[in-house]
Steps between C-alpha positions, in 0.01 A plus 500: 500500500698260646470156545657221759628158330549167727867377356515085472590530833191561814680731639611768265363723302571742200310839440403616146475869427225509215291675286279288283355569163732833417316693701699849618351505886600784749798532739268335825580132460245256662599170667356195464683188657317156329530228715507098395134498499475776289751391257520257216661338250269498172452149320745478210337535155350286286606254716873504384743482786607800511583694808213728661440879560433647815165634626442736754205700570334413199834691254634289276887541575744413207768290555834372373693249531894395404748244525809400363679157372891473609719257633471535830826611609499831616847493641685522136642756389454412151236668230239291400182465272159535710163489371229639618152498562225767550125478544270761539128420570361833401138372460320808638365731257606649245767238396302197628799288406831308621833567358737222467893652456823321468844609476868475589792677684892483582510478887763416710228323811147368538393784713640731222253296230228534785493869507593514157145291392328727768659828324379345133099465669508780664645699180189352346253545775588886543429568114196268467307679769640811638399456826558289825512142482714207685770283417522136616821284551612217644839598571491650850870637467343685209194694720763562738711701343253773323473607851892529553709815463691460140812517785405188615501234214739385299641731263411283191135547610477843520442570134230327511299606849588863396235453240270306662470787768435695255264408352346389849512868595310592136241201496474402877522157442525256795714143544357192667651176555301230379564060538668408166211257442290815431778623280494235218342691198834719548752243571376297171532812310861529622568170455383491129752823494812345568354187253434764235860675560691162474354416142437778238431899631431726214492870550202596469249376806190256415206720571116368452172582646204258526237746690236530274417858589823668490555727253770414183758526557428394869600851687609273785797360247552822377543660806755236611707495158493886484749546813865417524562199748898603571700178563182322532440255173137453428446161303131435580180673555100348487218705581185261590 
């Protein structure tokens, strides 16, 4: 199944190859394009101001979200401290629940924090659900180049878009560009990163779970402190 996304801009879109709920379906792949009227943004829960989750054709499709807090300087050359910030509204069943992560990196530019954040959600994305979902940013630079040839960005970057085409090719997941005002759940989460990496960082990540009806120890948490994270350093995780 595969479904058409507007980007923040009116006249672009994005196409999602997806197939919801786990479900093995045969090789004959059916189109369905959802147009603006067709296509939502669900109220945020409980009220909170959290970003929203798309909507289309009555599916429930999980999103992510992921930012990252650095000087903005991109043309050093320098290595530097970034935190960052992931959100994943994942409150279709069977999760039902949002995942609040944190963490930091050694990068050498913002748009190298950028896909790193983006490579730390979708990390956590792929293994949460096994199966198609999409990843928001607000870093344009960012959607851009996961459609680039590795040949064609900057050799610092390629590390890091080799794996994220990977696992695109695995899990099928799809990049939008989104306003930063709809990005703020992330970019407080990053934020509170870099905050948390400039006082005390202990080596072992702060992991809790406040969903009532998740199983102890939360599988979600589990799941996420089970796999190794590479140069990524996880400091923060809250599953609500």
């Amino acid at each position: 199944m595969t479904y058409t996304f507007p980007f923040a801009r009116d006249d672009a879109v994005c196409t999602c190859n997806a197939s919801f709920g786990g479900l093995r379906t045969r090789t004959q792949r059916i189109v369905l394009s959802v147009h603006i009227p067709q296509f939502a943004w669900l109220p945020p829960k409980h009220g909170a101001r959290f970003p929203t989750v798309l909507q289309a054709a009555g599916v429930i499709i999980p999103v992510g979200f992921s930012d990252a807090s650095l000087p903005p300087d991109g043309r050093t050359a320098d290595w530097n401290d970034a935190g960052l910030g992931v959100f994943l509204d994942l409150r279709a069943p069977p999760l039902a629940c949002l995942v609040h992560m944190q963490a930091n990196v050694r990068v050498s530019s913002v748009l190298m924090a950028e896909l790193a954040a983006v490579l730390l959600g979708v990390k956590a994305a792929a293994l949460l659900l096994g199966h198609s979902f999409v990843w928001a940013s607000d870093s344009l630079l960012a959607v851009r180049y996961m459609t680039q040839d590795l040949s064609q960005v900057p050799w610092r970057l390629r590390p890091i878009l080799s794996e994220l085409h990977h696992l695109q090719a695995r899990h099928h997941f799809q990049m939008i560009k989104i306003p930063r005002a709809q990005n703020s759940e992330a970019h407080r989460l990053a934020v509170a990163a870099k905050r948390r990496h400039l006082g005390s960082v202990t080596d072992a990540p702060s992991m809790s779970c406040v969903v009532q009806f998740h199983s102890t120890p939360c599988n979600v948490l589990f799941g996420i402190n089970s796999v190794s994270w590479g140069s990524l350093r996880l400091s923060s995780v809250l599953c609500s």
